[in-house]
N, C-alpha and C positions, 0 to 999 in steps of 0.2 A: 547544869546539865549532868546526866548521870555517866556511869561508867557506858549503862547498856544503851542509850540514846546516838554516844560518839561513838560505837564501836558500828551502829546500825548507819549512822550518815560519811561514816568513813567506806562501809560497801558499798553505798548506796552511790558514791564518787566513781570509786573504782569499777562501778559494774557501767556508769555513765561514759568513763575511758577507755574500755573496751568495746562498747557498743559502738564509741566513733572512730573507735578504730577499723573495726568492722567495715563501715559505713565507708569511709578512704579507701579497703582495701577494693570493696565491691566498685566501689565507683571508678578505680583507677583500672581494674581488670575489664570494666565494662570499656573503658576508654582503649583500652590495650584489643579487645574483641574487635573494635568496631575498627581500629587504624591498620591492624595487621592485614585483613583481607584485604583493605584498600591497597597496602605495600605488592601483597603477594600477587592480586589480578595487575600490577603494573609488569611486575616482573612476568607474568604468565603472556602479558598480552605481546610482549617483546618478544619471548622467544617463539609463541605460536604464529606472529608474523615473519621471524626469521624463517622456520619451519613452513611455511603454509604459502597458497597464492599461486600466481603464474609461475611457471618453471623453476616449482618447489622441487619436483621427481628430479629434473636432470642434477641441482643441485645437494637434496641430499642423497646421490649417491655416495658421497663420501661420507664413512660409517663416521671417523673422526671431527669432521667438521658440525654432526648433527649433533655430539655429544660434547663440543668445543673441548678438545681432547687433543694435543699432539700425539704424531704417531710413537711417540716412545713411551705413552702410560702404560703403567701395567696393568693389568688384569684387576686388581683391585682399587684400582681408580676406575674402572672402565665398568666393573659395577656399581660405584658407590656412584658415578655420575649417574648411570640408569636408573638407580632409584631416585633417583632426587626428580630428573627430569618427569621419569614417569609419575612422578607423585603428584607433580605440579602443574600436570599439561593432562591429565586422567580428564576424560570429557565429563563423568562426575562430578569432577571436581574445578573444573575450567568452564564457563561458560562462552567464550569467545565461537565464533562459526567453527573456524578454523583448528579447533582444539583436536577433534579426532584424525585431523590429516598427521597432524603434530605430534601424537600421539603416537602413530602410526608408524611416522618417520622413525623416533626415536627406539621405539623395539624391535625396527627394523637394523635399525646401526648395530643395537645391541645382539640381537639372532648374530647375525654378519660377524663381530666379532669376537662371539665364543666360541666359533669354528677357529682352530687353530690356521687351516688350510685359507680359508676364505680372506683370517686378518694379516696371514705373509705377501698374500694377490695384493691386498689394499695398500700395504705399508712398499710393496714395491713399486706399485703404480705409483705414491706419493713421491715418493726417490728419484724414479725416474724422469718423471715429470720436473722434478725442482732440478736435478740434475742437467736436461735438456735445455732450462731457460739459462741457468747458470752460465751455462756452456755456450750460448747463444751470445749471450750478454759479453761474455769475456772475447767472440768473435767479431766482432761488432765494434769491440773497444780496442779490438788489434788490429782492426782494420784503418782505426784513426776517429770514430766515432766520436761523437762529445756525448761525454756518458751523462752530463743532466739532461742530452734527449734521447737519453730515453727511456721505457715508459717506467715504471715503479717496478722494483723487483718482487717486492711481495704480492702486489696484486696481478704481476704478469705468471708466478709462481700460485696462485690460486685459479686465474682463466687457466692456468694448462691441465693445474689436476682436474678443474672440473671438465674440460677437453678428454683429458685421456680415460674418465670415470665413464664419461658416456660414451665412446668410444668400445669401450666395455662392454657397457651393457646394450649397445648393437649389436655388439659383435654375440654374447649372451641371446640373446631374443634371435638374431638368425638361425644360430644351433639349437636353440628350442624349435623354432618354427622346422628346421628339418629332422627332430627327432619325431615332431608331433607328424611329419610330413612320412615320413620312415613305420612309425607305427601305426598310420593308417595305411599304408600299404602292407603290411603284413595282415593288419587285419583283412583288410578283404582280400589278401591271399589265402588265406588261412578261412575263410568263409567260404571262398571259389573253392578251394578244394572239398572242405566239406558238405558244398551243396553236389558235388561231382560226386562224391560215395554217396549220396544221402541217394543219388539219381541214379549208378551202377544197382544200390541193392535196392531200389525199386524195380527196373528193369528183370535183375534177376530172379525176383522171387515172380514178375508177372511170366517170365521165362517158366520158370519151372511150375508155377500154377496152369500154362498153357501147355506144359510136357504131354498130360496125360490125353488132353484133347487131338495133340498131332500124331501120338500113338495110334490110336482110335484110326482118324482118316486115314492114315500110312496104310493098317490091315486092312480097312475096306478099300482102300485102291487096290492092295495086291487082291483079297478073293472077289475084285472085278475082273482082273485081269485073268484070275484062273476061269472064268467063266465065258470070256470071248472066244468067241470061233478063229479057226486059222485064219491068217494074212492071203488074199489072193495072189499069186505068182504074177507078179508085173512083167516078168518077161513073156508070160504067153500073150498079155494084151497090147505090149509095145514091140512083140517080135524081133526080141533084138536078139544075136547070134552068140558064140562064144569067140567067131571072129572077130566079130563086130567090138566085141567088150574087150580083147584083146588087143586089137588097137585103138582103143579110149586111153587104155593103160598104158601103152609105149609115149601116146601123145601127152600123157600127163609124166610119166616118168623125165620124157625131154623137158617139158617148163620147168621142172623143181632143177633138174640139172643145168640147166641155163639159169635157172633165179643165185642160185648157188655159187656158179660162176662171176655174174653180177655183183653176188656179195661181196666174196673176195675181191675183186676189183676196185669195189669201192673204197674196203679197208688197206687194200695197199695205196688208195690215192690219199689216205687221212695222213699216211705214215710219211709221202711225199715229201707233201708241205714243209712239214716242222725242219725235213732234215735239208731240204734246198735254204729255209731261211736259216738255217745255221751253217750250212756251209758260206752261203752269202756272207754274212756277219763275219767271219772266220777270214774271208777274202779282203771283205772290208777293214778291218781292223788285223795289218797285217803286223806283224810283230820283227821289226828293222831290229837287227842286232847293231850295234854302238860300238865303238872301239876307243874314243876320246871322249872325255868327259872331264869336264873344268868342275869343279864346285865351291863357288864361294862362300866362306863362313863357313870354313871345312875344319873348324877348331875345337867346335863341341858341339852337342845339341844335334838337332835336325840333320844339318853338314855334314856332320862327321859321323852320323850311322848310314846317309847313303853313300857317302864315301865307301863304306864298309862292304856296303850292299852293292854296289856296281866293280868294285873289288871281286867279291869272291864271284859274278859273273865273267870275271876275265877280260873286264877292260883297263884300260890306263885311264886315271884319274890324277888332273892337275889338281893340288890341295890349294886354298890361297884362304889368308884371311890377316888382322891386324901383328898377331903373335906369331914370330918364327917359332919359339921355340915350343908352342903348342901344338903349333905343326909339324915340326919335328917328329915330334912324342904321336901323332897321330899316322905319319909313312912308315914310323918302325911299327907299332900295330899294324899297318896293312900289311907289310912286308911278312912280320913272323904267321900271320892268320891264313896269307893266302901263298906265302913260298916263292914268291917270283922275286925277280932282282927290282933294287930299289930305283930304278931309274922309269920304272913302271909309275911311279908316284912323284912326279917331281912337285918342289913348293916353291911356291911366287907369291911371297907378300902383298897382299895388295890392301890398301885405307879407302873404304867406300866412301867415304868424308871427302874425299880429294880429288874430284874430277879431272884435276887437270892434266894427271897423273894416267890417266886409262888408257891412253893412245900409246905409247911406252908399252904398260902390261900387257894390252892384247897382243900387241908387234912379238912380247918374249912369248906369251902362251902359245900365239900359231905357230915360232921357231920351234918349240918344243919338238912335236910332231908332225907339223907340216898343215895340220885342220884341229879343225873342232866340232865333234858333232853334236855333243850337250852342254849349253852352260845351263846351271842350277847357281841361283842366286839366293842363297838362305840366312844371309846377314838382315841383322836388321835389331832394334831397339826398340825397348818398352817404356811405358809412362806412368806410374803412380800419382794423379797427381789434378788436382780442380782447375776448371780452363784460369778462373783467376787469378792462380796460384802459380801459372807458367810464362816465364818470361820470354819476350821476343828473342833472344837469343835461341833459347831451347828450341822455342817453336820452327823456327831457322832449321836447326840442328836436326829433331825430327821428320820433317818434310826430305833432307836432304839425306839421310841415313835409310828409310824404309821407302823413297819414292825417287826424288832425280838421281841420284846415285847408282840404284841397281841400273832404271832405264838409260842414261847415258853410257854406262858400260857396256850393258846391250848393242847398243847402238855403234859401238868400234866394231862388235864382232859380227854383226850381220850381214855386212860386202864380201866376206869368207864363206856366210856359207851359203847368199845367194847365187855366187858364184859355181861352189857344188849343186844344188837346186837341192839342198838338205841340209836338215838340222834341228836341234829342236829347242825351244829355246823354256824356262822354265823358273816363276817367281814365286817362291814359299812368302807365302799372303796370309791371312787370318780370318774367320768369318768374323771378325769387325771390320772386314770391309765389305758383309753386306747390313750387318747390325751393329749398332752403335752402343755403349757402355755408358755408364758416367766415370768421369777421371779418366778417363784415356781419348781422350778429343782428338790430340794431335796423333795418336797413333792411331785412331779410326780417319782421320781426315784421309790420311799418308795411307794407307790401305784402299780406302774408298776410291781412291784416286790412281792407285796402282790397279785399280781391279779395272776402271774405265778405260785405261790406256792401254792394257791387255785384248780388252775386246776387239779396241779397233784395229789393234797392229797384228791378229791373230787373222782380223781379215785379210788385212791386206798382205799380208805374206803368204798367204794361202797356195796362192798361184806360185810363189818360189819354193815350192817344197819345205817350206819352214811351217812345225807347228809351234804352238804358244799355249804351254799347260801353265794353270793357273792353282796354284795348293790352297785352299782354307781349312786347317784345322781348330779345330776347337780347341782346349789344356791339353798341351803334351809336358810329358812328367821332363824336365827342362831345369838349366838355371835360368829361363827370360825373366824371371821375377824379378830372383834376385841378384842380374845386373841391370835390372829396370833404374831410370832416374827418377830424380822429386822434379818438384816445377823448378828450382833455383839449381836445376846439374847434380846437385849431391846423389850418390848409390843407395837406392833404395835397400839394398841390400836384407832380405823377407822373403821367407817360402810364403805364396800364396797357397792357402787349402785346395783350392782348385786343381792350383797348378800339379800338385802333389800328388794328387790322385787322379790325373792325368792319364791319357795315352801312351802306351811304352814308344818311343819312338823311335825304334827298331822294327815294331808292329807299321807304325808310317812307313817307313824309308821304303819297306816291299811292297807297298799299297801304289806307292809313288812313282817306284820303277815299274810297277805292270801298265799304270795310267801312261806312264812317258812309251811303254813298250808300244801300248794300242791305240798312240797317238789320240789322245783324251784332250781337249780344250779342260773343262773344270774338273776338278775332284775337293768334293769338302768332304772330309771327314770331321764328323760330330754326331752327338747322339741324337736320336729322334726326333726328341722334342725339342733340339735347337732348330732342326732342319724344318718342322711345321711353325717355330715361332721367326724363324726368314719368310718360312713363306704367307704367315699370316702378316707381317708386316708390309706387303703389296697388296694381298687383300684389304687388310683392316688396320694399314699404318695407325689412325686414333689409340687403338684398344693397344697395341705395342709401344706407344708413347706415352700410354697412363702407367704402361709398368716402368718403363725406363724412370720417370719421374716419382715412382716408390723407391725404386733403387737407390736411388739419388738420395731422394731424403733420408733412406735407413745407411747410407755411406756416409754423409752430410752429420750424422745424428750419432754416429761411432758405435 
């Protein structure tokens, strides 16, 4: 064989080596085309199912959960998932039913969180929510729980956010529905008015189109009337005299002079009325001046600004409460404010906890002076605290601190002043004894309770000259917070915000003494809308016990 022979059947190899290389690669990419789609509609058909179906919407409201994303990706995870997703779930490119719901979802997540504003809502909704179950789960297990029952944390921690995502978007879709509800009424405000001008400048141009024709008639009535003959003299045909018409005139001058009289008459009978029913009122609600006044829980708070207040009107006021030495400090303030000798203020310890104890203190208060015409009972204790979370002792404690306590004390001094056929008798209460709170059970019980035994003993002393004012204020700016107790006794020791921004109760103490002056059965002071949410509470107890039960849970919830 020659040189040029092996040099032709050696390409002639080489070109057959390539060729089946060729051949392998075409075939193996053809294999590689035809498996990959298979991979990909697997993977496509999973997530368009996760994505898609019966209560896909409530689900993917969470922008994170559609892009399976915790909420801590950044930004450039939170795109590169959007493209992937979108790439893979494009209805071009996915043939599943479901592909353009999934789709949909997905750039929906993604819109959602390239709003800066939009992905801090979402990321606190997720917080919150994990946060709440957390917090549930760890009350639950302090309670004594046996923690493998109960239910899974992760998926109790996925029902909430998808709970609080829809929640959302109700709350979302109401405020749309009343924007949309809001801009149709402007719009057809904004059309009523403008069909009102459209209607004025039609009127007026038919006005001033019709100017020139009532001109016209106006001249021809007047040169008809320049063309009428004179008026015949009615007196020559009814022969009436100038006597005659002279007294027509005196007998009409008299009716207008009698009508006139009449009038004023009447007007002084309008001006009557008003001022008999206020002298009435004035008679009725007469104003007894007082000269003894006991006040318990005369230490701080409520106590000790009517102290102040019945002070500087110039009576003797017994101080009493658990602290001498607050008391103390509160008869030298009378003393230096109002200038009188200290004997004007005497103090008598007295522990409303200790009934047994009150036959003794009344016996020294009536020594004192000899009567008593006001006690004012304004001790009493607060509750921070879940009815679960309060033990039988407190609840003891409670009851007998803001209910039998005042009323048995009451009750030594009432044969003194039945016996005067005077007195007045007077229990600083709370409007939780006509609405009810959550965490303060025992102190709405103990109120509710005080406010019923008021009614009845206000009647029945009626007849003895004895009234029975009953105070419910709402926050007075106060320490009852914070010497409020928890459920287990300890001081709560916490300015409530409420309490804080409270009523001055200084502003009370003179509210209370005009009430006690005009012999008043109730006085609540509170604002407004506490006052229509009592009184809707006997109309529509239901709708005031849905809110009670939001409170609760958002106290419950921290």
């Amino acid at each position: 064989m020659s040189d040029d022979d092996s040099a032709i059947e050696s390409g002639l190899s080489r070109l057959r080596s390539i060729r089946q290389d060729k051949k392998l690669e075409e075939f193996y990419s053809s294999i590689n085309k035809d498996f990959k789609p298979v991979i990909d509609t697997q993977k496509n058909r999973s997530h368009v199912e996760r994505l898609s179906g019966k209560n896909a919407f409530w689900k993917n409201l969470n922008p994170y959960r559609v892009l399976m994303l915790p909420e801590t990706a950044s930004d450039e995870d939170i795109r590169q998932r959007y493209l992937k997703f979108s790439a893979m779930l494009h209805p071009d490119k996915c043939s599943h039913p479901g592909a353009r719901e999934a789709y949909e979802a997905v750039v929906g997540a993604y819109t959602k969180l390239k709003d800066p504003k939009q992905k801090e809502d979402c990321v606190k909704l997720i917080k919150g929510a994990t946060k709440s179950v957390i917090k549930n789960h760890q009350r639950l297990i302090s309670k004594g729980m046996n923690p493998d029952a109960l239910p899974n944390e992760e998926d109790a921690i996925e029902e909430e956010i998808m709970r609080v995502f829809a929640q959302n978007e109700q709350r979302r879709r109401k405020m749309e529905q009343y924007y949309q509800l809001y801009e149709r009424r402007d719009k057809e405000r904004l059309e009523e008015k403008r069909q009102k001008t459209l209607q004025d400048i039609k009127e007026h141009r038919e006005w001033m189109n019709g100017m020139e024709e009532r001109v016209n008639t106006w001249r021809q009535h007047q040169e008809k009337m320049k063309r009428r003959k004179p008026d015949i003299n009615m007196d020559m045909l009814t022969g009436e005299t100038d006597a005659d018409k002279r007294k027509k005139k005196n007998e009409r001058d008299a009716a207008i002079a009698l009508g006139e009289e009449y009038k004023l008459n009447w007007r002084c009978s309008v001006w009557i009325l008003p001022v008999l029913l206020l002298l009435s009122r004035l008679f009725k609600q007469q104003k007894k001046e007082f000269s003894v006044v006991w006040v318990i829980g005369a230490s701080s708070g409520i106590g000790k600004e009517l102290a102040i207040e019945f002070a500087s009107q110039g009576k003797n006021v017994i101080l009493s409460s658990r602290s001498f030495q607050k008391l103390e400090a509160v008869r030298d303030e009378l003393v230096a404010k109002s200038g009188r000798d200290v004997s004007c203020f005497p103090v008598l310890p007295v522990d409303i906890e200790k009934d047994e104890s009150f036959k003794n203190v009344v016996s020294d208060a009536l020594q004192l002076f000899g009567f008593i015409d006001i006690v004012v009972v304004s001790s009493g204790l607060g509750i921070r605290a879940f009815n679960d979370e309060v033990t039988p002792e407190i609840e003891k404690k409670m009851m007998q601190t803001n209910f039998l306590g005042p009323i048995l004390l009451v009750k030594e001094v009432l044969p003194s002043m039945r016996s005067r056929h005077s007195g007045s008798i007077v229990f600083i209460s709370s409007v939780q004894g006509f609405l009810s709170v959550p965490a303060r059970s025992s102190y709405a019980a103990a109120k509710h309770a005080l406010q019923g035994y008021c009614e009845s003993l206000r009647a029945e002393e009626s007849e003895n000259g004895i009234n029975v004012l009953v105070v419910s204020p709402a926050y007075v700016k106060t320490n009852h917070s914070m010497n409020s107790i928890r459920g287990d006794g300890s001081l709560y020791n916490k300015m409530d915000s409420t309490t804080s921004k409270g009523m001055d109760p200084r502003v009370l103490a003179k509210k209370i003494c005009r009430s006690i002056s005009r012999r008043e059965g109730i006085l609540i002071v509170a604002p407004l809308y506490m006052k229509l949410v009592i009184v809707l509470q006997y109309i529509f107890p239901s709708i005031v016990a849905k809110m009670m039960i939001r409170k609760a849970r958002k106290a419950r919830s921290g």
